[in-house]
N, C-alpha and C positions, 0 to 999 in steps of 0.2 A: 506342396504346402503341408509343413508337420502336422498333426493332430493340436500339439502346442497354442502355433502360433492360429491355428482355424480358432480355436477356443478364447484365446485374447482379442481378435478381429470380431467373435459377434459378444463380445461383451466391451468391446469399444461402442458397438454400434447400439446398446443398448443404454450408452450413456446419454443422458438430459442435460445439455450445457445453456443454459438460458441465453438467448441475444436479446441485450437490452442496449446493444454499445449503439451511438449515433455514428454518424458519419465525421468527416475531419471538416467539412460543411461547417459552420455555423450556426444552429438552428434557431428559429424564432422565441422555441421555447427549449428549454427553462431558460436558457442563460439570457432573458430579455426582451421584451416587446418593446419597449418606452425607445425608440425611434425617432433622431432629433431633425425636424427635415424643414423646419424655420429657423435659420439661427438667430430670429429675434424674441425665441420665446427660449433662450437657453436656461436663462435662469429661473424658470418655473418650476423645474424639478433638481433635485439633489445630484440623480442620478441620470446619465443615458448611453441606451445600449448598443453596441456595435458601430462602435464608428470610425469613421474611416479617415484615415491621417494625410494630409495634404503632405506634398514634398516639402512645401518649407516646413512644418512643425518639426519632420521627422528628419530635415536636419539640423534645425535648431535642437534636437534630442541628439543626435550624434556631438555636435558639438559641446554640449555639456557634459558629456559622457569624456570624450576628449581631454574636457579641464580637468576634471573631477580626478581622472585618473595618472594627471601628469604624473603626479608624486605618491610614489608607493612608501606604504610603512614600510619602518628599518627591518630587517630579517628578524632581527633577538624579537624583536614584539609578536612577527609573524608566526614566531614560533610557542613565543607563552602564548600567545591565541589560541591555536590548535591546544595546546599541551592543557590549558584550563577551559577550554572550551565547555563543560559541565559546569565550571564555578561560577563563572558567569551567566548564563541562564539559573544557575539555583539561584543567585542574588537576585535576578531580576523577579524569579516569582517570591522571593520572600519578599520583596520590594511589593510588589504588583499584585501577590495573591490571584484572586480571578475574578479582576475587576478590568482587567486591561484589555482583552479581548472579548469580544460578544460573542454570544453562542450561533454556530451556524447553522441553524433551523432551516437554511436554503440547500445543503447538505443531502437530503434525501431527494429534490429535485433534479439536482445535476445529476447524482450520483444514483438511482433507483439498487442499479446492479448490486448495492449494501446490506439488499431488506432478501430473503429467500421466495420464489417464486413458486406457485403452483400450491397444491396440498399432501395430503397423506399420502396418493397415491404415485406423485412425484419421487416423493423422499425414499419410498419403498423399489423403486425400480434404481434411483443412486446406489441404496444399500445392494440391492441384488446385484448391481454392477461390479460394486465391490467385494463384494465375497467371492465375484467369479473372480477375479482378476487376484484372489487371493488364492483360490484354491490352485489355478493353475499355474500361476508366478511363483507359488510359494518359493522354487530354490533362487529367485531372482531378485528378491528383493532382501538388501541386507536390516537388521531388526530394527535399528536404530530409525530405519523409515519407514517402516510398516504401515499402511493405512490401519487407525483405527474402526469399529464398531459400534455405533453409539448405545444398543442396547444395553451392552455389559460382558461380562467372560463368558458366561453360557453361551449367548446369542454367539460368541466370536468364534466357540471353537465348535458348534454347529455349522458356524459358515465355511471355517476353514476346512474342516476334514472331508473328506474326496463323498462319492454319491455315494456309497453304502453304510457311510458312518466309520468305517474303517482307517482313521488316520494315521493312528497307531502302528500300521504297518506299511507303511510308504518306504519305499527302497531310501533309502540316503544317496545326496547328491554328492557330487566333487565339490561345491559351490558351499554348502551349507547344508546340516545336518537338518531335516523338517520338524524334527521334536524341538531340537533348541532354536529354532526358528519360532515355532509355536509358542514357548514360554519367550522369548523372547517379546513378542508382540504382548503377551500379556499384561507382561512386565510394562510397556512402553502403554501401555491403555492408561495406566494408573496416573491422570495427569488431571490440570482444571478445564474444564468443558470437554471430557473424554467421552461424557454422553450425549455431546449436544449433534445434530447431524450438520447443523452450517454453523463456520464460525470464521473469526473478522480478526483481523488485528490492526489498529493503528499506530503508527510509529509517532513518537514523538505529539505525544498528548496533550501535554503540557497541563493547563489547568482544567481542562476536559471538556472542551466546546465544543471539541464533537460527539466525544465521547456521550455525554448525556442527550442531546437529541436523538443519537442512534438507540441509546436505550428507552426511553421515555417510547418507541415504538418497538424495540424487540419484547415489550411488555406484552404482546397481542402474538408472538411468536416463541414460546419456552423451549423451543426445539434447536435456538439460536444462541451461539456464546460469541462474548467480546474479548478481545484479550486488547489492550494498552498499555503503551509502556514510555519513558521519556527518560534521559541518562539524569535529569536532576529530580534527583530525591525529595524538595522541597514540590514539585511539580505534582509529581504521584502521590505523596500524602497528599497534598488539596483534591487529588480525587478519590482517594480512600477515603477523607474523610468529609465528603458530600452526603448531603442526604438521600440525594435520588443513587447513592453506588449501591448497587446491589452485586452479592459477591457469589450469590449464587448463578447470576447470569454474565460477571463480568469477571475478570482478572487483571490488573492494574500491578506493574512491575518496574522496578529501576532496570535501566537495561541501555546500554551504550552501542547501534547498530555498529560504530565502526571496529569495535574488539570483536575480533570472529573467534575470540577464541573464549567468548561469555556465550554461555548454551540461551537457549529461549525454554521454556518452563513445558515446552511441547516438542514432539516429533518433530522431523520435517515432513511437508505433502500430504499436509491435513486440512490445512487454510483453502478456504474459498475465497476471499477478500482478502487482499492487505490495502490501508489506506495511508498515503501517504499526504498528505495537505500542509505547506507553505513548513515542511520541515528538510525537503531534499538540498534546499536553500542554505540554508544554516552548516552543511556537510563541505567539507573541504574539495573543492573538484577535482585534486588526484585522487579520492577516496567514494568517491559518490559511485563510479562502476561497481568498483567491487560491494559496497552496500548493497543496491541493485543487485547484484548476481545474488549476493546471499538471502536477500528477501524473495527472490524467486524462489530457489531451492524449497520454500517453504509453501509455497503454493499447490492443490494438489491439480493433475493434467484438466485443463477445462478453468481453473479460475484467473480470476482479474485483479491488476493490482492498477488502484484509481489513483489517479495524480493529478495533483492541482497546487502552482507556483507561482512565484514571479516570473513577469515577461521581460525581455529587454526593454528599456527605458521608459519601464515603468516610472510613477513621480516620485515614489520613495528611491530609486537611482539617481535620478536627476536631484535629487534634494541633497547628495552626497556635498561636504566639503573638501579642499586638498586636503591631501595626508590621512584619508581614509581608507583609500583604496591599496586591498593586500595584493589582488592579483588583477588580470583582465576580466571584469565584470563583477568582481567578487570585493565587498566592503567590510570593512567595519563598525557598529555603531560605536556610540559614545560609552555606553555602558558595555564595552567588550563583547556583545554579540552580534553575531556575522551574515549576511545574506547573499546569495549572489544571484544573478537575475538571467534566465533561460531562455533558447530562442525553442523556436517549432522544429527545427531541427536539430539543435544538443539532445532534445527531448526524444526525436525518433530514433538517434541513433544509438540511445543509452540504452533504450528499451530492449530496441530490437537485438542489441548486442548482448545482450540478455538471453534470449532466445524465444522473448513474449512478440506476440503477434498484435498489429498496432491495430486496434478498432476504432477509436477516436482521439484525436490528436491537434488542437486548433489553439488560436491564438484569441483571447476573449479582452476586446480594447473598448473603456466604457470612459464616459467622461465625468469626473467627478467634479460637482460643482457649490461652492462656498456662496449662498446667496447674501449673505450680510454682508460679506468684505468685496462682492464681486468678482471671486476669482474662479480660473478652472484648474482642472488637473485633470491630467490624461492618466488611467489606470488601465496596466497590462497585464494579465495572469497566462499562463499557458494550461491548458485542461486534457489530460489524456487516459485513455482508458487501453489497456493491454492485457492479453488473454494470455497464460498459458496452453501450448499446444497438447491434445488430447497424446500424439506422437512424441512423445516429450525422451530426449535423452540429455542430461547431462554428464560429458564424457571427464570432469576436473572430480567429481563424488563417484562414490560407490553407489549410489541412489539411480537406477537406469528405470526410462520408461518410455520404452518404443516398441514398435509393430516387430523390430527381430527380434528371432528365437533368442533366447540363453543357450551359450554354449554348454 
């Protein structure tokens, strides 16, 4: 074993990766206690949690599904769908502003892995992990993905340069020159939350209902940055111009995941967190992998990207009428925006295909219930949590990050 690769193995092993992910289990908490085990007291609550679907319901769900989907929209619409798929959500929030969704203040329950774990001397042993894996990567990592530094330039190129202070004199690689490697990273430090040591990104923000619970708490953590972003522009001003945005803690950007070819305002392999919530829905399913893969890439080795959707036949499915339906599982609303509805499995295998590692992964079926009109409704979401591997290579980038040497 090189001298190299010993040096990357005990600064793997000095890395801190919090496990906060549940199991694929169910668990009692958070996603539910209110357990309905009279069905003569169903209407006593709004809500109840985990429950379990009789074979007739869940073919009565098949069959609707069935109807709902006989008749697909004509292709030409199929495709202004896609092709304006931004205009129509901007209409909807200039319609709706941010009154049409509630804030999900249950958000830090499910989800804990959002908030940074541990204290001072946690975040000092991540940093020290990181300089090592800088000092000795340096020819392996091209600039563009540099892990940043939160301190600032000094702190970066203290960390970088080798143990006598000496960087200046490092042999040049085949791979990459280590001085324009150095300014390189410099360069790429210069971005929003480039000081912060943990930081989050949510896709598809919309009018900010997670956005501002997750802030309303990284108030008590300054050490934390948010970045959001959503493709309609009418969406991200309603969260620019909230009272509770703060722009020193947050970054809020128009940005359309499925153009790979619009940069994000950050490196890649700097994020701890991406969160995705009831927006992978709205993506076109021959486009949703490649989103996935690209939201990985931005991950750094050790984080998790939290997801939470619709389930299959769920009651906003069921509630479809003919001639909504664009593809298998995947609708139209009335106002041109789109959803399609995920099983436990589309979900593992999109991930995994990815190259994230599945921590939590389950299907969360609650019954919701109308007590003045008397009715119910079955509601299904899928909720999954996925780690980037500390082992991390991906072989489609120049971005590599695994246990072998650089050539």
């Amino acid at each position: 074993m090189n001298v190299l690769l010993r040096n990357r193995l005990s600064c793997l092993m000095l890395m801190t990766v919090p496990h906060r992910c549940q199991s694929g289990s169910p668990p009692a908490v958070p996603l539910g206690s209110r357990i309905l085990t009279d069905p003569a007291r169903v209407f006593e609550h709004n809500m109840w949690d985990h429950m379990q679907w009789s074979k007739e319901e869940e073919a009565i769900a098949r069959k609707r599904v069935e109807e709902n989907s006989a008749v697909r929209v004509l292709l030409d619409e199929q495709v202004k769908y896609e092709s304006e798929a931004s205009k129509y959500w901007n209409t909807f929030y200039k319609v709706h502003k941010n009154k049409f969704f509630k804030d999900r203040n249950w958000l830090l329950r499910e989800f804990p892995e959002i908030l940074p774990v541990g204290g001072k001397a946690e975040e000092e042993t991540k940093e020290s992990s990181w300089a090592c894996l800088k000092t000795n990567s340096a020819n392996c990592f091209p600039a563009m993905h540099c892990p940043t530094m939160p301190e600032g330039r000094t702190q970066y190129k203290e960390s970088y340069g080798s143990a006598d202070g000496q960087s200046e004199r490092r042999p040049h690689s085949s791979h990459l020159n280590s001085e324009e490697h150095r300014e390189s990273c410099l360069k790429a430090e210069l971005f929003p939350g480039s000081n912060a040591t943990f930081r989050i990104l949510e896709v598809g923000c919309g009018a900010g209902n997670s956005v501002f619970p997750i802030l309303d708490t990284l108030r008590n953590t300054p050490e934390s940055f948010l970045y959001c972003c959503d493709f309609a522009p009418e969406a991200v001003e309603l969260v620019k111009s909230h009272s509770s945005y703060r722009a020193a803690q947050c970054c809020a950007f128009v940005h359309d995941v499925c153009d790979e070819s619009s940069p994000f305002p950050f490196p890649d392999g700097i994020l701890d967190v991406v969160l995705l919530i009831f927006v992978l829905s709205a993506v076109h399913p021959d486009r949703m992998q490649s989103v996935v893969n690209r939201l990985v890439k931005l991950l750094k080795p050790g984080g998790m990207l939290l997801f939470r959707d619709y389930g299959r036949y769920d009651k906003t499915q069921l509630r479809f009428k003919k001639g909504h339906c664009l593809s298998e599982n995947f609708y139209v609303r009335g106002d041109g925006t789109r959803a399609y509805f995920f099983t436990k499995g589309e979900v593992h295998s999109m991930f995994c295909k990815a190259g994230l590692d599945e921590k939590q992964n389950l299907v969360d079926r609650r019954l919701q219930v109308n007590r003045k009109k008397q009715v119910k409704m079955h509601r299904v979401w899928v909720q999954g949590k996925f780690q980037k591997p500390l082992h991390w290579t991906q072989n489609s980038s120049k971005f590599m990050f695994s246990l072998l040497p650089c050539d």
